[in-house]
N, CA, C and O atoms as CSV, one atom per row, in Angstrom:
chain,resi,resn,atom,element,x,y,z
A,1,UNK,N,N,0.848,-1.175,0.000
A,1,UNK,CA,C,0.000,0.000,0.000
A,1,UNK,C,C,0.894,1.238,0.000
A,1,UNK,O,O,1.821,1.372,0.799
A,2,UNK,N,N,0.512,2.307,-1.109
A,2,UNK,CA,C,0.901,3.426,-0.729
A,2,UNK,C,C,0.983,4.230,0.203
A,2,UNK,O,O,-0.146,4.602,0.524
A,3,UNK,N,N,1.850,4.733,0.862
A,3,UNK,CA,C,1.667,5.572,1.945
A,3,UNK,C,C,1.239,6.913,1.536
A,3,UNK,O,O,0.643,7.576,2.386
A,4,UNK,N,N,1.430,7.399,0.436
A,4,UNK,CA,C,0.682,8.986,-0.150
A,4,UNK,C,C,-0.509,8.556,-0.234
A,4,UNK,O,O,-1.342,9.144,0.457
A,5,UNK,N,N,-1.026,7.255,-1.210
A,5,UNK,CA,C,-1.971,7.281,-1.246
A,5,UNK,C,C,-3.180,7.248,0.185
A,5,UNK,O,O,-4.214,7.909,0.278
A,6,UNK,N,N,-2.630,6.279,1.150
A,6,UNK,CA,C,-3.144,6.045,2.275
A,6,UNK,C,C,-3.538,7.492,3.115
A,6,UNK,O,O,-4.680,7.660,3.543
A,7,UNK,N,N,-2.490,8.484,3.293
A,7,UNK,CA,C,-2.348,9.668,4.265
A,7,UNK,C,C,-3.880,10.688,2.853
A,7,UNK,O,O,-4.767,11.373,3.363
A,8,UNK,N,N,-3.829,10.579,1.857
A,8,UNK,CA,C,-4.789,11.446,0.836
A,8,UNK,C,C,-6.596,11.072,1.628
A,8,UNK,O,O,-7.553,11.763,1.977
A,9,UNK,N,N,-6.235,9.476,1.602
A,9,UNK,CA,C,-7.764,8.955,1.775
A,9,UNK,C,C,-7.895,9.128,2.853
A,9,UNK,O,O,-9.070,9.472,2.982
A,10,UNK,N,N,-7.215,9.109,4.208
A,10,UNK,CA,C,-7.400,9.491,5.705
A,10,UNK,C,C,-8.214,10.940,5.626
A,10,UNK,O,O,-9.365,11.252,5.932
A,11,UNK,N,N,-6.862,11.835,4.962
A,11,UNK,CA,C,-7.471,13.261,5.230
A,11,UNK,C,C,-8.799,13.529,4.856
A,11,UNK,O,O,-9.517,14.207,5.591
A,12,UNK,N,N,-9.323,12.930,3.466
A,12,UNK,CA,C,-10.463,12.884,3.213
A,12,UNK,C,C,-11.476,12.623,3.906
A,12,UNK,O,O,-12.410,13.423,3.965
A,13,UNK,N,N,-11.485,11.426,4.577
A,13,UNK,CA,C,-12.107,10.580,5.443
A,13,UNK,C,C,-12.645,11.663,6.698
A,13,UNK,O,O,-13.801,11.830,7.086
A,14,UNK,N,N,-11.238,12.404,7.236
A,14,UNK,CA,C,-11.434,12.966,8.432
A,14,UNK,C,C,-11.717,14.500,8.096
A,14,UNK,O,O,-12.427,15.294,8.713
A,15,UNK,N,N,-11.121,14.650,7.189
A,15,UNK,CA,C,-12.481,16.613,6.840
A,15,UNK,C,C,-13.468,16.102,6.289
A,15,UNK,O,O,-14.094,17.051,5.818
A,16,UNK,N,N,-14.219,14.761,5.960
A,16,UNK,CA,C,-15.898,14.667,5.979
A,16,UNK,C,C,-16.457,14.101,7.677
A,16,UNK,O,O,-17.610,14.122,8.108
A,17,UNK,N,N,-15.398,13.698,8.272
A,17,UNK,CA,C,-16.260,13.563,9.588
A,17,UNK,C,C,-16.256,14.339,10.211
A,17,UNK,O,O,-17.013,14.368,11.181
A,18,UNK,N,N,-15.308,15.425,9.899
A,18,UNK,CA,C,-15.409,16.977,10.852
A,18,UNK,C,C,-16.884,17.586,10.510
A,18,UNK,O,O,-17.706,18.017,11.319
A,19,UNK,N,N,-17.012,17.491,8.848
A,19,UNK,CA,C,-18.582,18.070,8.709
A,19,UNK,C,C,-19.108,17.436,8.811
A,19,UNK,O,O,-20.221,17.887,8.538
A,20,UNK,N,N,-19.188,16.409,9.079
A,20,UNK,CA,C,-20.650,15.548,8.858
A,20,UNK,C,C,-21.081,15.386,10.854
A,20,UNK,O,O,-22.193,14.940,11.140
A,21,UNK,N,N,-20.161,15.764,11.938
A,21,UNK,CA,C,-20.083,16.001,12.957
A,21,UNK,C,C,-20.454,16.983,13.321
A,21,UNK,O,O,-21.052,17.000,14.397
A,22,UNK,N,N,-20.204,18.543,12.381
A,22,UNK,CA,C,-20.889,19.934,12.791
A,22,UNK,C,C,-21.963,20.025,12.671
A,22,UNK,O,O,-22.453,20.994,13.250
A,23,UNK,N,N,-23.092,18.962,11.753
A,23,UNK,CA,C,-24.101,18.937,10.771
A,23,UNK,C,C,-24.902,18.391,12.067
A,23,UNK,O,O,-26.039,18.827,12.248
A,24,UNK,N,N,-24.421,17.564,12.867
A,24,UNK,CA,C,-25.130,16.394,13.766
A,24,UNK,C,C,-25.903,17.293,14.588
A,24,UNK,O,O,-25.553,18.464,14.733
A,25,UNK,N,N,-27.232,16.674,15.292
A,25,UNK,CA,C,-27.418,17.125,16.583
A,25,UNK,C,C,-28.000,16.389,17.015
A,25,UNK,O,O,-28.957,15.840,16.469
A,26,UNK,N,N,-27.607,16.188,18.051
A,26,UNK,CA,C,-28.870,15.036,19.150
A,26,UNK,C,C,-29.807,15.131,19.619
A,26,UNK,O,O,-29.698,15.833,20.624
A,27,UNK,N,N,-30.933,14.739,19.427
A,27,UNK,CA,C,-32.038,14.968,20.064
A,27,UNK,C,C,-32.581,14.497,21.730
A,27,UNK,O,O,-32.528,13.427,22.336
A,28,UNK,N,N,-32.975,15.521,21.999
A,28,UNK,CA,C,-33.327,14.356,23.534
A,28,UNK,C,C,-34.472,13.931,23.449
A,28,UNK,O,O,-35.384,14.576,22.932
A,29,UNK,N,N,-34.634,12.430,24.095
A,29,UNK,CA,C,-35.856,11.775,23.715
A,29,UNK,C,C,-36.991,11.943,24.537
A,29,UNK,O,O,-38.189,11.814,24.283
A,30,UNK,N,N,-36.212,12.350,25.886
A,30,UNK,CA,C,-37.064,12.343,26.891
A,30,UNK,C,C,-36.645,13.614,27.710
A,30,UNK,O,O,-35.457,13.670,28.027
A,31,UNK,N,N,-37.502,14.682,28.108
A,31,UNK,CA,C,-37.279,15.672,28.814
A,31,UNK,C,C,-36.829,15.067,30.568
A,31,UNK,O,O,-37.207,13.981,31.007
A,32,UNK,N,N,-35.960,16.069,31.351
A,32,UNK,CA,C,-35.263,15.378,32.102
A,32,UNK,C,C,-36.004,14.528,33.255
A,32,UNK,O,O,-35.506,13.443,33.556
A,33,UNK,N,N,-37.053,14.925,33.849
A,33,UNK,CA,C,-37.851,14.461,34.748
A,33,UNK,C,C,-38.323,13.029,34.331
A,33,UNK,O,O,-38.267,12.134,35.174
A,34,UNK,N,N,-38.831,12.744,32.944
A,34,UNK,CA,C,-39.104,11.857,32.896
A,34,UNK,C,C,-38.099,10.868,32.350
A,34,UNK,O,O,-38.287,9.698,32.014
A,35,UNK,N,N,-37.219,11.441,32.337
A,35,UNK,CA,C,-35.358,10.212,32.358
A,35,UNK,C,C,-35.068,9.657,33.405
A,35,UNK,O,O,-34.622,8.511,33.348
A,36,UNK,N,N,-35.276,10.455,34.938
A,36,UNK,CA,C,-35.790,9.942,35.553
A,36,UNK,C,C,-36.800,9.275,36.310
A,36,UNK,O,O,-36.943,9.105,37.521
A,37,UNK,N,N,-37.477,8.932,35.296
A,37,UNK,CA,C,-38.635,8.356,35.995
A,37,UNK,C,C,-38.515,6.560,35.561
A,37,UNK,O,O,-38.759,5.515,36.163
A,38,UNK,N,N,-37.893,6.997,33.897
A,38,UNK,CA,C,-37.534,5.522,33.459
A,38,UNK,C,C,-36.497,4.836,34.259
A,38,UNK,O,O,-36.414,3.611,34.346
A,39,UNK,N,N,-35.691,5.700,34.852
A,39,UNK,CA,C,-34.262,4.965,35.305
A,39,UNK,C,C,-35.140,4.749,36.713
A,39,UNK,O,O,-34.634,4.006,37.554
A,40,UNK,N,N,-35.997,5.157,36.908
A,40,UNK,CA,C,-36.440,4.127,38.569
A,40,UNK,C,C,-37.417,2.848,38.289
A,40,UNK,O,O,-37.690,1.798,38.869
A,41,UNK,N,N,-37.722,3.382,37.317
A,41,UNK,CA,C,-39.038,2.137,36.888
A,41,UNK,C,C,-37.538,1.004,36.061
A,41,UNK,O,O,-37.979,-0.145,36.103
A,42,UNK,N,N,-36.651,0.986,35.661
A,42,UNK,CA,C,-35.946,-0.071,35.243
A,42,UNK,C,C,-34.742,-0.336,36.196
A,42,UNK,O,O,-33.835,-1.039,35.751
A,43,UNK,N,N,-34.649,0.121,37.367
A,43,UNK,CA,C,-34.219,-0.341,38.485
A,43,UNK,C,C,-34.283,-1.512,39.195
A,43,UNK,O,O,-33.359,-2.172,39.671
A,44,UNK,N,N,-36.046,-1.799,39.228
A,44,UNK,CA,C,-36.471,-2.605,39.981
A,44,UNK,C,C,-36.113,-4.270,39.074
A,44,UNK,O,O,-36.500,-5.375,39.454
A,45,UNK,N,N,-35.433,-4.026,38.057
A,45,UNK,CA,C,-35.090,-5.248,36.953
A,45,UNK,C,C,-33.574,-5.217,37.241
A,45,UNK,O,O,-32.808,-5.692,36.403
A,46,UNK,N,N,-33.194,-4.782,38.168
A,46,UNK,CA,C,-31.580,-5.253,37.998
A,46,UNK,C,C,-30.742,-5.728,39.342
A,46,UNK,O,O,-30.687,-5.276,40.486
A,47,UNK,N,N,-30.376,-6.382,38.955
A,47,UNK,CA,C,-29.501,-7.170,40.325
A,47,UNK,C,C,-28.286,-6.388,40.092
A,47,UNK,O,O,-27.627,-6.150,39.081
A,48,UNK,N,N,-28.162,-5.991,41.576
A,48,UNK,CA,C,-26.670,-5.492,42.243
A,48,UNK,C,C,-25.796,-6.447,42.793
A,48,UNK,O,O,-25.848,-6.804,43.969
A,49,UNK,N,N,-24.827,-6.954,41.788
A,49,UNK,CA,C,-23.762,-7.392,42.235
A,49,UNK,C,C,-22.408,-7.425,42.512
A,49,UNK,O,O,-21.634,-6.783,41.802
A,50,UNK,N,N,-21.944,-8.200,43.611
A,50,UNK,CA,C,-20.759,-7.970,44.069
A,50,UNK,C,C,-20.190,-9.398,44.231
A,50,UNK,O,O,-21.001,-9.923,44.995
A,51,UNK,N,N,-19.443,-10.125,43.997
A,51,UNK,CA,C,-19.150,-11.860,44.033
A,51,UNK,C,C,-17.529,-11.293,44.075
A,51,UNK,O,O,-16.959,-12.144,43.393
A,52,UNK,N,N,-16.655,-10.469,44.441
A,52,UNK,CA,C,-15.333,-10.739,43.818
A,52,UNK,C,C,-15.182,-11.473,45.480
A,52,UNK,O,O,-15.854,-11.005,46.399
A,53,UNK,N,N,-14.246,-12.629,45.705
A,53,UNK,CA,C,-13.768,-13.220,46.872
A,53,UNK,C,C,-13.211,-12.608,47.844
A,53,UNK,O,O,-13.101,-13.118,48.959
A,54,UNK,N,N,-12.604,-10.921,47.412
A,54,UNK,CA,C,-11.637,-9.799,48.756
A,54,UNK,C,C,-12.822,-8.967,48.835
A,54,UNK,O,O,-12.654,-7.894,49.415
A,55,UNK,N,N,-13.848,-9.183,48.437
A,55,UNK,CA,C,-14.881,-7.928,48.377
A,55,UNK,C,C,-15.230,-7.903,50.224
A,55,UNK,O,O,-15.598,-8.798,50.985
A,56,UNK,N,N,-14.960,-6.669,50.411
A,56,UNK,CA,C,-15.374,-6.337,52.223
A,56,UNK,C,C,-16.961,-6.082,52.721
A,56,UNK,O,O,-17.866,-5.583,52.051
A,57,UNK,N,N,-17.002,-6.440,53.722
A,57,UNK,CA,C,-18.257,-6.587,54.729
A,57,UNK,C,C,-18.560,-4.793,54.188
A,57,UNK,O,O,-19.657,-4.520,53.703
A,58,UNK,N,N,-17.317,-3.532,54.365
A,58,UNK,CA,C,-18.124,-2.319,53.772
A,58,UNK,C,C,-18.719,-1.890,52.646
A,58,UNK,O,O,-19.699,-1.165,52.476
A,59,UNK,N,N,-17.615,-2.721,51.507
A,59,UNK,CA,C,-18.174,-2.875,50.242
A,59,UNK,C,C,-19.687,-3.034,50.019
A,59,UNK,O,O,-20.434,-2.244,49.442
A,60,UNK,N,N,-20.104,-4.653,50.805
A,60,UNK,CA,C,-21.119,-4.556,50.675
A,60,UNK,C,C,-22.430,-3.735,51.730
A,60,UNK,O,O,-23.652,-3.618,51.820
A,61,UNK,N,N,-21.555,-3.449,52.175
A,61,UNK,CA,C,-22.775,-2.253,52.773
A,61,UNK,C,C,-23.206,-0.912,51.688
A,61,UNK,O,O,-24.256,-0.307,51.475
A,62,UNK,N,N,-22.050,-0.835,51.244
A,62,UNK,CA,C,-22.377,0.626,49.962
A,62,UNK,C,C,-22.983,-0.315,49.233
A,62,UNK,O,O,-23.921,0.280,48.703
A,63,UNK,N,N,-23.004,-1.392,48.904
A,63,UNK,CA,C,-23.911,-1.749,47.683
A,63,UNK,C,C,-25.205,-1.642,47.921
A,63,UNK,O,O,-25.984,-1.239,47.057
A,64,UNK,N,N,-25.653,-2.067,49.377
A,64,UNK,CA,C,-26.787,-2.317,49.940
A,64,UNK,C,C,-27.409,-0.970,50.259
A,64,UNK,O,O,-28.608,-0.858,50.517
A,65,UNK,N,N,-26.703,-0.120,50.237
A,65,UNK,CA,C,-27.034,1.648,50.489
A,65,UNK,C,C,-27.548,1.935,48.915
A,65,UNK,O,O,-28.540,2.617,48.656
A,66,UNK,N,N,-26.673,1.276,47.892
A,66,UNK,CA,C,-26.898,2.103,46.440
A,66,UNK,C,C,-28.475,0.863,46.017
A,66,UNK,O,O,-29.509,1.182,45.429
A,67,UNK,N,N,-28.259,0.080,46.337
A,67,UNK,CA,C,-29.768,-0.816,46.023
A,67,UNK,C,C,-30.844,-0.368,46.954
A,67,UNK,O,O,-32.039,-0.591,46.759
A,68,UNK,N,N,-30.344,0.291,48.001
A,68,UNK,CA,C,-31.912,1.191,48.647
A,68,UNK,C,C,-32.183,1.856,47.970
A,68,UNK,O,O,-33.272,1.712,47.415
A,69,UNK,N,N,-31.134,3.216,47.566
A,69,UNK,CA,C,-31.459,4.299,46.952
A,69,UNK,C,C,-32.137,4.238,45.417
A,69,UNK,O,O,-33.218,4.780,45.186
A,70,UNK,N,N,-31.523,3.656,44.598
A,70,UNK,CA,C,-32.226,3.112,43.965
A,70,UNK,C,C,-33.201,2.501,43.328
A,70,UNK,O,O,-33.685,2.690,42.212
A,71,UNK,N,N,-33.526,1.451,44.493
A,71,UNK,CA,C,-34.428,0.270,44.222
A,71,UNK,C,C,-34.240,-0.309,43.172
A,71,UNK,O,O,-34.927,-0.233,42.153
A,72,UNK,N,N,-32.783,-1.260,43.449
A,72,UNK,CA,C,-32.693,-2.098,42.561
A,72,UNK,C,C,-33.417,-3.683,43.051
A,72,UNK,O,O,-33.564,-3.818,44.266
A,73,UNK,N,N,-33.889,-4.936,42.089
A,73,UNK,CA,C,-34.863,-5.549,42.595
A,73,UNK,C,C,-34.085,-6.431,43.386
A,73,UNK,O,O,-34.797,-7.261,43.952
A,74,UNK,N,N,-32.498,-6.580,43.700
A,74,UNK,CA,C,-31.655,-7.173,44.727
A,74,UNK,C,C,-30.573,-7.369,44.816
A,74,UNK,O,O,-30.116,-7.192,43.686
A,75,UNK,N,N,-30.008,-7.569,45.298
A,75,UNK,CA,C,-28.317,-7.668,45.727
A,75,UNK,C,C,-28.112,-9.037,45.334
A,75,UNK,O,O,-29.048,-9.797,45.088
A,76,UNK,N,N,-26.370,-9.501,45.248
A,76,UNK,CA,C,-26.297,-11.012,44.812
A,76,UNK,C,C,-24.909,-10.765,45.494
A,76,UNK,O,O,-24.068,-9.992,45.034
A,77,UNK,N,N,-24.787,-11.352,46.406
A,77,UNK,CA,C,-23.273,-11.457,47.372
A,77,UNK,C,C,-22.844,-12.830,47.764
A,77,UNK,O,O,-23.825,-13.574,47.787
A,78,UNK,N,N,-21.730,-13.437,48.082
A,78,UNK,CA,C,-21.621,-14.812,48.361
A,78,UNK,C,C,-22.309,-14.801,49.744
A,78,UNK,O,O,-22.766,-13.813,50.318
A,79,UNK,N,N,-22.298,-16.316,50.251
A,79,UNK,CA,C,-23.030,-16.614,50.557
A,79,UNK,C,C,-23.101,-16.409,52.038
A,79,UNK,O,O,-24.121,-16.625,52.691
A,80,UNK,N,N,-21.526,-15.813,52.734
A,80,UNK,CA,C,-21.649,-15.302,53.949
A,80,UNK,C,C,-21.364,-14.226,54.155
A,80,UNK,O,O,-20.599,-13.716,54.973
A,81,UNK,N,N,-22.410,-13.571,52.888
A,81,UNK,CA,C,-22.960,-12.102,53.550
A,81,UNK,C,C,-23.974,-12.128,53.184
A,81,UNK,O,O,-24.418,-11.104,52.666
A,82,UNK,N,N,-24.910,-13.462,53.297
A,82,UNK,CA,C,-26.164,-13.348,53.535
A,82,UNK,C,C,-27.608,-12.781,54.218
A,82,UNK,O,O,-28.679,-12.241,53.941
A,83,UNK,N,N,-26.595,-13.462,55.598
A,83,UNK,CA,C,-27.831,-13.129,56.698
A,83,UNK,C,C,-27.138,-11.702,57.226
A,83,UNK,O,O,-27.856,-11.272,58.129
A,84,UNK,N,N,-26.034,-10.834,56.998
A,84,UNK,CA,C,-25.974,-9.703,57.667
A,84,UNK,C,C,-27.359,-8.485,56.603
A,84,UNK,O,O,-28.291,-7.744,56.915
A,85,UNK,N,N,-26.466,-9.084,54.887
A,85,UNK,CA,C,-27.303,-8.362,54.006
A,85,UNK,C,C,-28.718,-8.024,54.186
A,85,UNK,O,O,-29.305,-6.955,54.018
A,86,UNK,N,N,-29.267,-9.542,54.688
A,86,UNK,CA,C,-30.852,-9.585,54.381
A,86,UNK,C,C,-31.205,-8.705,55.821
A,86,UNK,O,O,-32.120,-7.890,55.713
A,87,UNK,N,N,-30.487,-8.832,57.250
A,87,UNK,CA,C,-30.509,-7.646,58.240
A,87,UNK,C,C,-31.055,-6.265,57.621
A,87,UNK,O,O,-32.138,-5.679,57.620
A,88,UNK,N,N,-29.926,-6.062,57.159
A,88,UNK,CA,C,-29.891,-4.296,56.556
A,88,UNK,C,C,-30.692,-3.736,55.384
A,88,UNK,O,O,-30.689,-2.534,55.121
A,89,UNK,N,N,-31.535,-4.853,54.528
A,89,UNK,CA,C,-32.248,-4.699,53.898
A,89,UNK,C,C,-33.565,-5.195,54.059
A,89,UNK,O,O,-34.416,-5.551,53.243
A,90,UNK,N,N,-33.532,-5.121,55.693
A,90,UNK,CA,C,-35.246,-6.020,55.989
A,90,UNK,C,C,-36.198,-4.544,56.092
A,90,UNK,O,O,-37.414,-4.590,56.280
A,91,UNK,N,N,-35.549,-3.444,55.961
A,91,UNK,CA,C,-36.784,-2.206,55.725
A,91,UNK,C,C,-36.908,-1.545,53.877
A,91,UNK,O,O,-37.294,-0.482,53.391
A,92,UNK,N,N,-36.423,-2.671,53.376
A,92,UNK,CA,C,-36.666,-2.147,51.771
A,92,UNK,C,C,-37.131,-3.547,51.337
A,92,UNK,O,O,-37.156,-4.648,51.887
A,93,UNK,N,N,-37.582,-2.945,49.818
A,93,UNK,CA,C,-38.126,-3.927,49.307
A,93,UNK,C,C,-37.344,-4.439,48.103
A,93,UNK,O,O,-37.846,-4.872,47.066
A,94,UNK,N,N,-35.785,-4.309,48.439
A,94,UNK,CA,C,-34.944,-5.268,47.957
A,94,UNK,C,C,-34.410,-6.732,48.630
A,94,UNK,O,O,-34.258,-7.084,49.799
A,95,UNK,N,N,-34.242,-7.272,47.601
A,95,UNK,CA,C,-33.973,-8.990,48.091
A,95,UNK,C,C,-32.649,-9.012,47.748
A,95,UNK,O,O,-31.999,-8.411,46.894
A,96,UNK,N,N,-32.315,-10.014,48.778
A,96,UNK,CA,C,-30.781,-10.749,48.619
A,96,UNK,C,C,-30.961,-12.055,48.164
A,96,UNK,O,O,-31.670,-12.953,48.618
A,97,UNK,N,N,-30.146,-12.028,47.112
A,97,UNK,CA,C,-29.567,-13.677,46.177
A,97,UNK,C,C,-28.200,-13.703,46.180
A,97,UNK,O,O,-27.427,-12.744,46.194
A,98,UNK,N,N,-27.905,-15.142,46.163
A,98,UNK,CA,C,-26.480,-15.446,46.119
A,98,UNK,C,C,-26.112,-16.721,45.332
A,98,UNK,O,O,-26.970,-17.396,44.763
A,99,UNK,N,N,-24.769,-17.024,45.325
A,99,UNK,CA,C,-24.617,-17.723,44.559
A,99,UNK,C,C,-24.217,-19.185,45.320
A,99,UNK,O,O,-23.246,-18.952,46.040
A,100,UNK,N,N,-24.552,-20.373,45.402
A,100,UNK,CA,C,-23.852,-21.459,45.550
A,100,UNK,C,C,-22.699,-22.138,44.560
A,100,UNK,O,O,-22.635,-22.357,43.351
A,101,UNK,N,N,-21.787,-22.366,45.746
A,101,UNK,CA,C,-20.529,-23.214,44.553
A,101,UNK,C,C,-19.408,-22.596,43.801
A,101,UNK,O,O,-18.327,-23.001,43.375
A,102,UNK,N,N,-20.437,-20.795,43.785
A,102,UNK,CA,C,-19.253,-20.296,42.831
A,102,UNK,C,C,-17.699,-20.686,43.423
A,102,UNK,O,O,-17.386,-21.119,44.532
A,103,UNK,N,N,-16.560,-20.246,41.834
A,103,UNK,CA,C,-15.469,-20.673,41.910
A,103,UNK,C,C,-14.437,-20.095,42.808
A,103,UNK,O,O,-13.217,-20.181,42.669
A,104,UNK,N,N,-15.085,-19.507,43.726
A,104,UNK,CA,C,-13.384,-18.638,43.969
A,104,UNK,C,C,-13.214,-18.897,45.816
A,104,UNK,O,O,-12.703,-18.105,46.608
A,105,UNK,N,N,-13.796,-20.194,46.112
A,105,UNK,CA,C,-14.084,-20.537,47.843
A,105,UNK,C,C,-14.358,-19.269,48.752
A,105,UNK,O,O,-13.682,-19.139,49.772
A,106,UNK,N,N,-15.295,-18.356,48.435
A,106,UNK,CA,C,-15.772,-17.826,49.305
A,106,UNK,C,C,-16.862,-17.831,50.100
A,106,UNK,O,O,-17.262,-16.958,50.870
A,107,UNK,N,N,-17.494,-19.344,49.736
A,107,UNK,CA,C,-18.619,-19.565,50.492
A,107,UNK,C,C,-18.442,-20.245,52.050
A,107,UNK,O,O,-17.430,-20.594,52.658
A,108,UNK,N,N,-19.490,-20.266,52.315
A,108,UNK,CA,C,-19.396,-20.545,54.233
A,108,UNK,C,C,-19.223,-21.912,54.000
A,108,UNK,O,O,-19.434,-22.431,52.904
A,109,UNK,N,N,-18.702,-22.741,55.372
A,109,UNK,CA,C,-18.303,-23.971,55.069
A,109,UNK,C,C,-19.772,-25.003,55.257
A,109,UNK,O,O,-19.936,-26.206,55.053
A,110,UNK,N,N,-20.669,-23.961,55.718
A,110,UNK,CA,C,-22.017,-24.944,55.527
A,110,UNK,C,C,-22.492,-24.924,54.660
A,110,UNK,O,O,-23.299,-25.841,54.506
A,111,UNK,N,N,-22.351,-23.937,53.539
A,111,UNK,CA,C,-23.260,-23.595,52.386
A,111,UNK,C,C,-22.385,-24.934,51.306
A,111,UNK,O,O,-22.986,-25.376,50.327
A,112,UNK,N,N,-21.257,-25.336,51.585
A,112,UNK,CA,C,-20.233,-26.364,51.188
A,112,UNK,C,C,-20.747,-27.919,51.373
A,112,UNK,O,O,-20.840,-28.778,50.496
A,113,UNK,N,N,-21.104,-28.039,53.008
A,113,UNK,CA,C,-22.173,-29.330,53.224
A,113,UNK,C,C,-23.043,-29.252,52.626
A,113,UNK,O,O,-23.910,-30.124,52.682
């Protein structure tokens, strides 16, 4: 490949995306109030998770703070931060799920029996 030729077709390339970029405008689809209204109504469809094996007892407390605020429809933490989770989230109407088995031995040694 030519290299003149190559550096000709770039420049081209990039003074039509400069105009074809000034030309653009975005529309908003939704005025702001009701952007938020979608982002709470599709909240309640998403699991907050946290599974990494060093993840801390505070960690998951901010998660459990950002799934109040929110209202996301639940948390997913291994399996012994179950019963503190489901504690701190027994005045919302988010749920705690977890995982059995996952790979990285951070489950309790009963969740193992």
């Amino acid at each position: 490949m030519d290299q003149q030729w190559f550096d000709e077709q770039f420049s081209d390339l990039e003074s039509a995306l400069k105009a074809q970029k000034a030309n653009v405008t975005i529309p908003k689809i939704y005025p702001f109030n009701y952007q938020t209204q979608i982002d709470n109504q599709m909240a309640k469809y998403i699991d907050h998770t946290l599974l990494k094996p060093e993840a801390s007892f505070q960690q998951i407390k901010i998660m459990i703070e950002e799934a109040k605020q929110y209202g996301f429809a639940s948390i997913c933490v291994n399996p012994c931060y179950v019963r503190p989770a489901a504690r701190l989230l027994a005045d919302s109407s988010t749920a705690v799920c977890t995982v059995i088995g996952f790979p990285f031995g951070a489950n309790t040694a009963w969740s193992k029996a």
